[in-house]
C-alpha positions as CSV (number, residue, x, y, z in Angstrom):
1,X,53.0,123.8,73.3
2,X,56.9,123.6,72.7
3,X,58.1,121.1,75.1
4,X,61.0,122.2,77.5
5,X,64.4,120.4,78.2
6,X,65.3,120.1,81.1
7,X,69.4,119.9,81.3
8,X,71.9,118.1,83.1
9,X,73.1,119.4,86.2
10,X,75.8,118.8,88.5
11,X,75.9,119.8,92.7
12,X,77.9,119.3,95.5
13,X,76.1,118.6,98.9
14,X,78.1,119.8,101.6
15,X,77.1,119.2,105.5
16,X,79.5,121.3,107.6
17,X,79.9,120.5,111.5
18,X,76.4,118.6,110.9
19,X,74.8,121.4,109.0
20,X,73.2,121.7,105.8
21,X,75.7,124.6,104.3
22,X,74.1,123.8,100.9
23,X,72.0,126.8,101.1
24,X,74.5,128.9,102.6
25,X,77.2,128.7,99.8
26,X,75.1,127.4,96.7
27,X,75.9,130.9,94.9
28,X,79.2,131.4,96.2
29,X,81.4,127.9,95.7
30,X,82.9,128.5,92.5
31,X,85.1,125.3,92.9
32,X,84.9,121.7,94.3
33,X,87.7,118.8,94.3
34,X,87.4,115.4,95.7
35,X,90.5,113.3,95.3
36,X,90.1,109.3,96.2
37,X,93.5,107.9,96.0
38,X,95.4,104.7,97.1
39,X,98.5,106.3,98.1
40,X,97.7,108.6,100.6
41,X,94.3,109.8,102.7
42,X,91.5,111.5,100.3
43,X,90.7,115.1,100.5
44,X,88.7,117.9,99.2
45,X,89.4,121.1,98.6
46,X,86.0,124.2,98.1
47,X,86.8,127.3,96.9
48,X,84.3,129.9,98.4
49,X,83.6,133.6,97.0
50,X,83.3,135.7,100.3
51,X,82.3,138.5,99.5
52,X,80.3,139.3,102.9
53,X,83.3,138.2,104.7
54,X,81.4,135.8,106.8
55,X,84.1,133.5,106.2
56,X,86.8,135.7,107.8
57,X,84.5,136.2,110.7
58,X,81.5,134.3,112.8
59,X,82.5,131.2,110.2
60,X,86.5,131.1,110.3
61,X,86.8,127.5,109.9
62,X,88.7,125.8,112.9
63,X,91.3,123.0,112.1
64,X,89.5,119.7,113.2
65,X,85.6,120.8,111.5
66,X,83.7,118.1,109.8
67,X,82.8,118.0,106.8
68,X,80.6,115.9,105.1
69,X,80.4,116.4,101.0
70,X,79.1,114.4,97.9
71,X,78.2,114.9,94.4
72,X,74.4,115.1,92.7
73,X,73.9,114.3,89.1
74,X,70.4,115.5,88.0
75,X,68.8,114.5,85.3
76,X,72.2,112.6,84.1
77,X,71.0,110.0,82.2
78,X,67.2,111.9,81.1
79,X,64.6,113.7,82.0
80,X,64.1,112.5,86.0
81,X,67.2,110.4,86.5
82,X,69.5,111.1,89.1
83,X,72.7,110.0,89.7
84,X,75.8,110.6,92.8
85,X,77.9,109.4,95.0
86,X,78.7,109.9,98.7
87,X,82.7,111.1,99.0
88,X,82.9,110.9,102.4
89,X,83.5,112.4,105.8
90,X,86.7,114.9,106.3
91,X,88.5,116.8,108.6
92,X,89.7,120.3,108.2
93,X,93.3,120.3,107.4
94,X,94.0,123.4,106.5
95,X,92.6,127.0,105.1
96,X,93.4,130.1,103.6
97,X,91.6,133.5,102.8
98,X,92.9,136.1,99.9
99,X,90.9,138.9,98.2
100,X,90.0,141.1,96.3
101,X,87.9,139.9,95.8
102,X,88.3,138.0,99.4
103,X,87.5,133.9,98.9
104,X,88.4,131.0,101.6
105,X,90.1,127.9,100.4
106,X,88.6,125.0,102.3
107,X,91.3,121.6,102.4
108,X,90.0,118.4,104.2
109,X,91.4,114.8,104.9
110,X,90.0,112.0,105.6
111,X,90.6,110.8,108.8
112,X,89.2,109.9,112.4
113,X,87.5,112.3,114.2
114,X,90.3,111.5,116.9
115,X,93.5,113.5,115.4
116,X,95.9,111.5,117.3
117,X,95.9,109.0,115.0
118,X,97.4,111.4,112.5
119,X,100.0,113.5,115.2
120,X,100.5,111.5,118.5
121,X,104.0,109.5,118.2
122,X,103.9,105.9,119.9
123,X,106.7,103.9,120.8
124,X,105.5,99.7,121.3
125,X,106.4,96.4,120.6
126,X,104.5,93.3,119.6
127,X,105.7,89.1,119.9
128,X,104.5,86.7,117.2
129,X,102.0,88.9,116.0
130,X,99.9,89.4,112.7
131,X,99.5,92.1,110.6
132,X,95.9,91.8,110.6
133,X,96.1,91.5,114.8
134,X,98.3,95.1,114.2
135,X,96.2,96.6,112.2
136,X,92.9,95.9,114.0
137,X,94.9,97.1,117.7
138,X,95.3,100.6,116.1
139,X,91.8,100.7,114.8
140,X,90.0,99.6,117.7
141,X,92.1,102.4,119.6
142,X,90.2,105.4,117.6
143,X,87.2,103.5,117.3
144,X,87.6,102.5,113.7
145,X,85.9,99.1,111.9
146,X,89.1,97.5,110.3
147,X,88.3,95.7,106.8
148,X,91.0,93.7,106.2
149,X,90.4,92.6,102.7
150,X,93.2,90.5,101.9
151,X,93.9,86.4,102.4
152,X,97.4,87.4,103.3
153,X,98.3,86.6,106.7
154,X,101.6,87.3,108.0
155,X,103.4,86.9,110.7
156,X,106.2,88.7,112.4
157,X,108.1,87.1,115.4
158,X,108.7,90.5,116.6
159,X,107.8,94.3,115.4
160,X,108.5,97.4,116.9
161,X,107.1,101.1,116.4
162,X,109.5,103.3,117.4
163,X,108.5,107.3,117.9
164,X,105.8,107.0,115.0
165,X,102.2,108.1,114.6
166,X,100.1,105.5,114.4
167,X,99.1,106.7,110.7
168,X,102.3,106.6,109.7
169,X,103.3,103.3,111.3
170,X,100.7,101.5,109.7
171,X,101.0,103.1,106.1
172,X,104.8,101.9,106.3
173,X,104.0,98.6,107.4
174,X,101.5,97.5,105.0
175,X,104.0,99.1,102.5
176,X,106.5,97.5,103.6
177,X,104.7,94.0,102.7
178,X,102.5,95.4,99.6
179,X,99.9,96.2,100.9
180,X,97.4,99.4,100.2
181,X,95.4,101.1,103.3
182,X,93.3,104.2,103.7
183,X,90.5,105.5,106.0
184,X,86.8,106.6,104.9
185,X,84.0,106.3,106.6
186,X,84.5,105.5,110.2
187,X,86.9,102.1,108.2
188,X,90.1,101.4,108.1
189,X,90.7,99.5,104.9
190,X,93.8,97.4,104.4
191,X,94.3,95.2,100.7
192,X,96.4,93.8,98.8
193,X,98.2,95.3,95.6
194,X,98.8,91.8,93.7
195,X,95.5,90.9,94.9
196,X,93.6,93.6,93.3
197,X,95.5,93.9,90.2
198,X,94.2,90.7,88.9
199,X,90.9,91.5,89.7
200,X,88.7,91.8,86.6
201,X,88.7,95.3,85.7
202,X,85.4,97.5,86.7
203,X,85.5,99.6,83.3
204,X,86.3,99.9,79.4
205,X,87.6,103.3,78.6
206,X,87.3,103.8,75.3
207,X,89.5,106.4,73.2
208,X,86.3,108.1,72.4
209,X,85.3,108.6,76.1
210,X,88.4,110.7,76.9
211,X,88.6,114.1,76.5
212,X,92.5,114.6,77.1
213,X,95.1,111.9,77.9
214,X,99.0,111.5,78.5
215,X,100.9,108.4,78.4
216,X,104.3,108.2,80.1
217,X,107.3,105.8,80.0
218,X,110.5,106.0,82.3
219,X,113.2,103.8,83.1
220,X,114.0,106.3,86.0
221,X,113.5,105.3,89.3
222,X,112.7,101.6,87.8
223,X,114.7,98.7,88.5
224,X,115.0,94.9,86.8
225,X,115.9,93.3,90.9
226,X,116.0,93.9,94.2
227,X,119.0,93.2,96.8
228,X,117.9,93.0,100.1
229,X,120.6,93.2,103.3
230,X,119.6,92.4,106.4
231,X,120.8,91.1,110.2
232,X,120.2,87.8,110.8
233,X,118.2,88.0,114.4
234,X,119.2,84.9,115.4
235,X,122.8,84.6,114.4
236,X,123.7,88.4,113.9
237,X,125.0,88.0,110.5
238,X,124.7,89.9,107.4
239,X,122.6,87.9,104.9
240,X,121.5,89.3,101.9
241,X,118.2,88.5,99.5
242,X,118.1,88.9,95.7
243,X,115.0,88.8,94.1
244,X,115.4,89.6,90.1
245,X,117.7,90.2,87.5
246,X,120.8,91.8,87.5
247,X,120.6,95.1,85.5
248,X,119.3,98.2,87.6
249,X,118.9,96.7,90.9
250,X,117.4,98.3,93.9
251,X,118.7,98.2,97.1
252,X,116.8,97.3,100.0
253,X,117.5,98.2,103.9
254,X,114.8,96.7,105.7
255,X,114.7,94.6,108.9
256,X,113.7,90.9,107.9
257,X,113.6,88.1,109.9
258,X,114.7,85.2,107.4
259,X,115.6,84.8,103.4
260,X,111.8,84.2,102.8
261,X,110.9,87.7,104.5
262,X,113.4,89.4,102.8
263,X,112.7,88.0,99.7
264,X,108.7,89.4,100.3
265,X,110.2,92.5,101.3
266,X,112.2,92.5,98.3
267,X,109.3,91.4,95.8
268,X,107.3,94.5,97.4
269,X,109.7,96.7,96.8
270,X,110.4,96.1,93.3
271,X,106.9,96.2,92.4
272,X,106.4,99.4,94.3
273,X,109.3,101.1,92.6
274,X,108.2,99.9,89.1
275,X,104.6,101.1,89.4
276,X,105.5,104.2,88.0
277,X,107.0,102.7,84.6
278,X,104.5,103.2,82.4
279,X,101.5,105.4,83.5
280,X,98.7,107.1,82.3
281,X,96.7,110.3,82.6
282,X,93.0,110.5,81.6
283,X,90.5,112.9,82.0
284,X,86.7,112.1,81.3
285,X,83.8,113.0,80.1
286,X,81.4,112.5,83.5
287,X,79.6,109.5,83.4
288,X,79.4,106.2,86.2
289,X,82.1,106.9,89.2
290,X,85.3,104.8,88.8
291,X,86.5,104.3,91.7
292,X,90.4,104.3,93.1
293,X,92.0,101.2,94.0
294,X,90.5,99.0,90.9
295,X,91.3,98.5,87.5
296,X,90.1,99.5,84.3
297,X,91.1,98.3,80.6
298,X,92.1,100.8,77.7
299,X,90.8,100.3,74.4
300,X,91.6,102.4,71.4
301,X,95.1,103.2,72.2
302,X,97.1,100.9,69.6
303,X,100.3,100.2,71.9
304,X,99.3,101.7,74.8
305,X,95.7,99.3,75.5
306,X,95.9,97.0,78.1
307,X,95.5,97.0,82.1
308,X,95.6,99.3,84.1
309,X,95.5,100.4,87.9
310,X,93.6,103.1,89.0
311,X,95.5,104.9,91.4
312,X,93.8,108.4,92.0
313,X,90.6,109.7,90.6
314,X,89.7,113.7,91.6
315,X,86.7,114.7,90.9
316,X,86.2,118.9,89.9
317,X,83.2,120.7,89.8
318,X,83.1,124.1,88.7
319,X,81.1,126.9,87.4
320,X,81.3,125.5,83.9
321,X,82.0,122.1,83.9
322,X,82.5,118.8,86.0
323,X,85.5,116.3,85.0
324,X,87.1,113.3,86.1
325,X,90.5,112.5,86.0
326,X,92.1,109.2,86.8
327,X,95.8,108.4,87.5
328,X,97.0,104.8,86.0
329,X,99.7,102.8,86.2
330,X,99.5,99.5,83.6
331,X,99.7,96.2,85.2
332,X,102.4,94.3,82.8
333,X,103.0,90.5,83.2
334,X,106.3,89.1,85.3
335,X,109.6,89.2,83.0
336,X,111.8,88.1,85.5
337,X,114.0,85.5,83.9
338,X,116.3,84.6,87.3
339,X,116.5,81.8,88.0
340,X,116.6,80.3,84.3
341,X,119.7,77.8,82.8
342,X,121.5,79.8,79.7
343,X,119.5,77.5,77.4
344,X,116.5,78.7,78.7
345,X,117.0,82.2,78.5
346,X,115.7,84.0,75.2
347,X,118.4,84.7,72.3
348,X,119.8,88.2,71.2
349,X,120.3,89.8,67.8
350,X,122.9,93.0,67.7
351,X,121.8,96.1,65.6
352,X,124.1,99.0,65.3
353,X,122.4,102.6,65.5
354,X,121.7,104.9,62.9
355,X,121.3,108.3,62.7
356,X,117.1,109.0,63.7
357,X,117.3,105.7,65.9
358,X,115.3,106.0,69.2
359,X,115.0,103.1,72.0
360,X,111.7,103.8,71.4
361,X,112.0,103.2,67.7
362,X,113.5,100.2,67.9
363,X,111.2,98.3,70.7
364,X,108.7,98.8,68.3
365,X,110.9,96.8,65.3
366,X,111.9,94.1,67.4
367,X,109.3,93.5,69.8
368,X,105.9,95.1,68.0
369,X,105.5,97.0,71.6
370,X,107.5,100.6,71.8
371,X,106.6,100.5,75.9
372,X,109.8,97.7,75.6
373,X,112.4,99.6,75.2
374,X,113.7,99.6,78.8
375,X,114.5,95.9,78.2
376,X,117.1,97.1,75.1
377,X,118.5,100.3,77.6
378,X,118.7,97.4,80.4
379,X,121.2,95.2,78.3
380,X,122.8,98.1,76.7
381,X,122.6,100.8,79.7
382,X,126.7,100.5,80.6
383,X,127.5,101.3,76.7
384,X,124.7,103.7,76.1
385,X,125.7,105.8,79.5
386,X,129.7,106.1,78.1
387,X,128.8,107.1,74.8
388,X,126.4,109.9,76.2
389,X,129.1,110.9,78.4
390,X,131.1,110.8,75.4
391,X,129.3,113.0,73.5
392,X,129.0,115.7,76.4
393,X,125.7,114.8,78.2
394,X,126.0,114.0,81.8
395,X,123.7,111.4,81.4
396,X,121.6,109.8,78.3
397,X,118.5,110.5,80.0
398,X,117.2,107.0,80.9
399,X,118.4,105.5,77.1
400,X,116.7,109.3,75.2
401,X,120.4,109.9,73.6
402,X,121.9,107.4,71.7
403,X,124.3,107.5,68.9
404,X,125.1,106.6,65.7
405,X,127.1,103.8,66.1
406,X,126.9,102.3,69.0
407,X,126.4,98.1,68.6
408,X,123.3,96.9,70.7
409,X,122.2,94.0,72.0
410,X,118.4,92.9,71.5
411,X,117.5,90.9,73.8
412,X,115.3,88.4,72.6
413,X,114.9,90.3,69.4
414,X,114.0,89.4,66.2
415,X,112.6,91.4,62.7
C-alpha cells in the first residue's frame, strides 16, 4: 500500500470579540498580515471574500472589536509536528468593504482595550521623577503590567506633558532618551536600544535561507554629530551640547536639564537618526519565528555580513504561500574620533577621480568595506556638492555624482 504524504500546512486562528471565527471564514480569508515592529504598535490586517455580504451586514465590524489571531504550522517539521505562534490581541482600527466581487478589509492595533490611551490628550507635571515611576503611572492607569526591561534609570527634576495622549507622550519620551516601547498582551514593554543591540543575536541567516533581499546605503538623513541647544533652568541661559564630529551635524531642540542630559539627548538622537544608514530587507523561507526587537547575524553576503537589528517582521499568509519579511538596520561599531589630539587622529592620502569612479568604488579600495564611503563624502562633502552644482545637478545625491577631477581626501586611507 503506497504510503501517503501528508504536506505542510499553514492557518491562521482568529477569535473575534471572543469567538471562534475560524470556522466562519476558513474558505473565505484569502489574506492575513501580522506586522511586529519596534517603531510603532503591531497590527494585522485580513482580507475577507464576502460574497454573502454578511460582512456588510449582521457582522459590520465596529471600531474597538477584539481580535485575537495567531499562526498554525502543521506538520512543519514532519509528519505530526506542529509548530505557531501567538501574535497577539488587537483592536479594530479601521475597515473597508469594495466588490465585485464585495471583500472587507479588516486593520487591527495593538492596544488596550481602554482607547483613551490612544485618543484622550492629558496635560500633567511630575517633580524628581523617573522614567520607570512615569512609565508605570500610565500603565497602571489602563490596567497594563509595565516591563521595564532596561537597567537605565533616569531621573528628571521636572517633566511635563502638555495636551498629549498618553500613547504619544510616552513613545516621545522613551525616544527622547533611546529607549524602544510597545504594547502586547495586556504589557507595556519599555527597553533599551544600546542595550539590546549588544545582545547576542537570536539567529544566523544564511544567504541560502533568503528568498529575495535588498541592501541599502544613504548618507541622507545621516549625520557624523549632534549639537544640542538648550535653556539652562536654573540660570536661563542658552547652553549648547556637542556630541560628535563636525561634518553633517544634527541639530537638536530639546529641553535638557544640564550638559550631561543634553549630551544623552544628543547621543540618542544621533543614533536614532543614523539607524537608517545602512539597512536591509529580507524575505524568508518560513521556518522558526524571529522575533522584532532582537538581532540576527548575516552570513553569506561578502561586504554586507555582519549585525543586524531587527526592526519589523510581517508575517503573510495567503492562498499560496506564507513568507516572512524582516526589516534590518546593521549595528556598526562607534567611529566617533571627538575628542582625539591631531596625533591621534588617523592619517589621510588624496586620490583625484577618474572617469568610472564611484564613492562606492573607492571605499572598497581604501578601506576593503564599500558600506564606508560616507566617511570619504563626509571629508569631501563641501567640494563634491560645488562640483555637482557645477556640473548642473542641484545636488550630488548624497556623494552619487562625482567628477573627474575633483582631489579627495581619504581619510584614513591607504592601498
Amino acid at each position: 500500500m503506497e504510503e501517503v504524504v501528508r504536506t505542510r500546512r499553514v492557518q491562521t486562528d482568529i477569535f473575534y470579540n471572543g469567538v471562534d471565527a475560524n470556522i466562519y471564514i476558513s474558505d473565505t480569508l484569502s489574506d492575513f498580515q501580522y506586522d511586529d515592529s519596534t517603531e510603532e504598535s503591531d497590527s494585522i490586517s485580513i482580507t475577507i471574500g464576502d460574497a454573502d455580504e454578511k460582512w456588510s451586514g449582521a457582522w459590520i465590524p465596529y471600531k474597538g472589536d477584539k481580535i485575537s489571531a495567531g499562526i498554525k504550522l502543521e506538520d512543519w517539521e514532519g509528519e505530526g509536528i506542529d509548530q505557531g505562534f501567538y501574535c497577539g490581541e488587537f483592536i479594530v482600527d479601521s475597515f473597508r468593504l469594495s466588490g465585485p466581487p464585495q471583500k472587507v478589509v479588516i486593520e487591527g492595533v495593538s492596544s488596550p482595550v481602554n482607547l483613551d490611551f490612544k485618543e484622550t490628550t492629558r496635560t500633567q507635571t511630575w517633580e524628581k521623577v523617573t522614567i520607570h515611576q512615569i512609565a508605570a503611572e500610565i500603565a497602571a492607569r489602563y490596567g497594563l503590567t509595565l516591563v521595564y526591561d532596561t537597567g537605565q534609570e533616569i531621573t528628571l527634576e521636572r517633566e511635563e506633558q502638555n495636551g498629549e495622549t498618553d500613547s504619544r507622550y510616552l513613545q516621545e519620551l522613551c525616544n527622547k532618551y533611546g529607549m524602544g516601547i510597545k504594547v502586547y498582551l495586556s504589557q507595556i514593554i519599555i527597553w533599551s536600544y544600546e542595550e539590546y543591540e549588544a545582545q547576542e543575536p537570536v539567529a544566523v541567516i544564511e544567504r541560502e535561507a533568503v528568498r529575495k533581499w535588498e541592501y541599502k546605503g544613504s548618507v541622507q538623513g545621516t549625520y557624523t554629530g549632534a549639537r544640542v541647544s538648550y535653556t539652562d533652568p536654573k540660570k536661563g541661559k542658552k547652553v549648547e551640547a556637542f556630541i560628535g564630529r563636525e561634518g553633517r551635524v544634527l541639530t537638536v531642540n530639546e529641553k535638557a536639564e544640564s550638559v550631561a542630559d543634553a549630551e544623552r539627548i544628543g547621543k540618542n538622537a544621533l543614533r536614532n537618526a543614523n539607524r537608517k544608514e545602512v539597512t536591509m530587507e529580507l524575505t524568508l523561507f518560513p521556518n522558526e519565528p524571529i522575533p522584532a526587537a532582537c538581532t540576527v547575524r548575516l552570513a553569506g553576503f561578502d561586504k554586507m555580513d555582519g549585525i543586524y537589528f531587527v526592526t519589523q517582521v510581517s508575517h503573510r499568509v495567503s492562498r499560496k504561500e506564507y513568507s516572512i519579511r524582516l526589516s534590518l538596520y546593521q549595528i556598526s561599531a562607534d567611529t566617533d574620533i571627538a575628542g582625539q589630539t591631531s596625533e591621534e587622529r588617523p592619517s589621510a592620502s588624496c586620490y583625484t577621480v577618474v572617469k568610472g569612479d564611484t564613492l562606492w568604488d573607492l571605499a572598497e579600495t581604501f578601506y576593503q568595506d564599500n558600506t564606508k564611503y560616507t566617511l570619504i563624502y563626509e571629508a569631501n562633502r563641501e567640494k563634491i556638492e560645488a562640483e555637482a552644482k557645477r556640473h548642473g545637478k542641484n545636488d550630488s545625491g548624497g556623494g552619487y555624482w562625482i567628477y573627474p577631477g575633483t582631489e579627495l581626501t581619504i581619510p584614513g586611507g591607504a592601498k
